[in-house]
C-alpha positions, 0 to 999 in steps of 0.5 A, spaced: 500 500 500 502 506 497 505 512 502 498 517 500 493 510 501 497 510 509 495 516 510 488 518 507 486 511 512 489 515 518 484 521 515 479 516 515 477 519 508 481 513 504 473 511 502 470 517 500 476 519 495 481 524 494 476 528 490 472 529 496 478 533 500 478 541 500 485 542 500 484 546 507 482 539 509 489 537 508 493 542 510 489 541 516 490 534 517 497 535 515 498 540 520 495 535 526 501 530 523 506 534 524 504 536 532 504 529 533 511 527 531 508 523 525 511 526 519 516 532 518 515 538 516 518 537 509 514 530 509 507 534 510 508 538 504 510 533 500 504 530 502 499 535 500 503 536 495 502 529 493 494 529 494 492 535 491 496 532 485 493 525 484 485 529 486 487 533 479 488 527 476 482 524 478 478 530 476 481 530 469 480 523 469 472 523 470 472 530 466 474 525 460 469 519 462 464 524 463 465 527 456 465 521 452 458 518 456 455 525 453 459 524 446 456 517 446 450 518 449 449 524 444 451 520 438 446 515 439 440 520 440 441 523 433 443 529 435 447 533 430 454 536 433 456 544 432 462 540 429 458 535 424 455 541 421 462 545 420 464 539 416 458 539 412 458 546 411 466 546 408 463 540 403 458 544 401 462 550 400 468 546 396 462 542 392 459 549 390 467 552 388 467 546 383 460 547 381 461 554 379 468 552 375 465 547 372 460 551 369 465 557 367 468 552 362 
């Protein structure tokens, strides 16, 4: 088990995640760490460090799954995209270009 596991255990919070954590609440416990003899100083701010990282990791990983859920849900409802229309739009416009050079021949 990782160091941060250890330590979120100890928070009590190792079940609800480490999204759920303000950084207040990190600091605090860290703060309360260091009182007790538990970690140093330098090993606290690593730890903050640490878990503040591995939360923004954790929120971009569900901002991802979370965009892709609403890509295919989207997809699968017919709904048509800014973007599919874009794309629509530049062939008509190259189809038109043709168009009008063929007809000036």
């Amino acid at each position: 088990m990782s160091e941060m596991s250890d330590m979120l255990r100890k928070m009590g919070l190792f079940g609800i995640g480490v999204l759920s954590l303000t950084q207040e609440k990190i600091e605090e416990f860290t703060q309360e760490m260091i009182k007790k003899g538990e970690m140093s100083k330098e090993e606290g701010k690593k730890f903050v460090k640490d878990v503040l990282s591995e939360k923004e990791k954790q929120l971009k990983d569900m901002e991802e799954k979370i965009n892709e859920k609403v890509k295919e849900n989207l997809k699968k409802s017919g709904i048509v995209m800014k973007s599919d229309i874009e794309t629509l739009e530049k062939k008509i416009e190259k189809l038109e270009r043709t168009i009008q050079s063929m007809s000036k021949k």
